[in-house]
N, C-alpha and C positions, 0 to 999 in steps of 0.2 A: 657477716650474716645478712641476708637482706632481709626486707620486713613485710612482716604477717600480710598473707593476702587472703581477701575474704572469700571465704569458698557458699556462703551464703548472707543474704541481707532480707530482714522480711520484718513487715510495717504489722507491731501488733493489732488486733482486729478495733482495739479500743482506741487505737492512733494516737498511744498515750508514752508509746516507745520503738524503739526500732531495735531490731536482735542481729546480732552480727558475728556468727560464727569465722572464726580464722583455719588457715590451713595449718597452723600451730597448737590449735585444739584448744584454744581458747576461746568462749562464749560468751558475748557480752550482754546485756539490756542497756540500750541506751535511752534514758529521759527523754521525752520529748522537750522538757526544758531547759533540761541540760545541752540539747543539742541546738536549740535556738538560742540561748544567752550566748554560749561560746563561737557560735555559727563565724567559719573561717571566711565572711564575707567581710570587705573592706566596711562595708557600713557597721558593723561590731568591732571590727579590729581593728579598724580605721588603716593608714600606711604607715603606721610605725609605734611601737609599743604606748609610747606618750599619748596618744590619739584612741587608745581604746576607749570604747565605751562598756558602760552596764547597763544593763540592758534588765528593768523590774518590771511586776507586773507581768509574767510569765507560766505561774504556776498549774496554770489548766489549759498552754498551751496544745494544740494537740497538729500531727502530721499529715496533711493532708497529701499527701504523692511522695513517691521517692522514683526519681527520673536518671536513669543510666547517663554520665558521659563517660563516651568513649568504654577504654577496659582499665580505667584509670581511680575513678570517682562517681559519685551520686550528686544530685544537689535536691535537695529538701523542700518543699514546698510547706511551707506551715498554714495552718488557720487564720493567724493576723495578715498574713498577705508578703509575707517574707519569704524572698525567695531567690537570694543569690550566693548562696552560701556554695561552692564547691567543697564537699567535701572528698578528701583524697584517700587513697588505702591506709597510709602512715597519720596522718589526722583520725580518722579511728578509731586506728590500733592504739593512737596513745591516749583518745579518749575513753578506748576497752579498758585502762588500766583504771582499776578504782572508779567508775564512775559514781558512786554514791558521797564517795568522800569529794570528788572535785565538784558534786553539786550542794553540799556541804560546806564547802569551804566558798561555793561562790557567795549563796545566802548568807554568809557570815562578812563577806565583800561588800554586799548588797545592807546587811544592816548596818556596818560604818558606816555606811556613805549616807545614811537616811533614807534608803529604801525599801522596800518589800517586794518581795515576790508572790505575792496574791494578788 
């Protein structure tokens, strides 16, 4: 089966989320902090699982542009000035799943470690 492709993406008016319907019929809200802590850029994920970073201090992040590449990905421009994130159709779709709980589970990463997200 191959994977969900977005048949629309659109940056809430509040630039506090991005909406990303699939051609699977599923709809998502994504955080805007949610999409910048996990941002699939080497500077968050560094080059290999060990080298992740966390990423706090995020909570009023907000979206400033969402930039076509290609018919592949978007890359996100945030308000802090972050902005290399490619994200991919499959990047997403798996952040479509659950994202309340995966922002949820990050803040709960985020206060082991001694951090916050405010």
């Amino acid at each position: 089966m191959s994977q969900p492709w977005p048949t629309e993406i659109r940056l809430a008016s509040d630039r506090r989320s991005l909406r990303v319907a699939f051609d699977d019929g599923r709809t998502a809200d994504l955080p805007a902090e949610l999409l910048r802590c996990e941002s699939p850029s080497a500077e968050v994920q560094g080059h290999s699982p060990s080298e992740r970073k966390l990423v706090g201090g995020k909570a009023d992040v907000l979206i400033a542009s969402v930039e076509p590449v290609g018919n592949y990905a978007v890359r996100l421009v945030f308000g802090d000035g972050h902005s290399t994130g490619i994200y991919g159709w499959g990047y997403l779709a798996g952040m479509a799943e659950d994202p309340e709980g995966r922002l949820q589970r990050y803040r709960q990463e985020l206060q082991a470690a001694g951090l916050t997200h405010e």
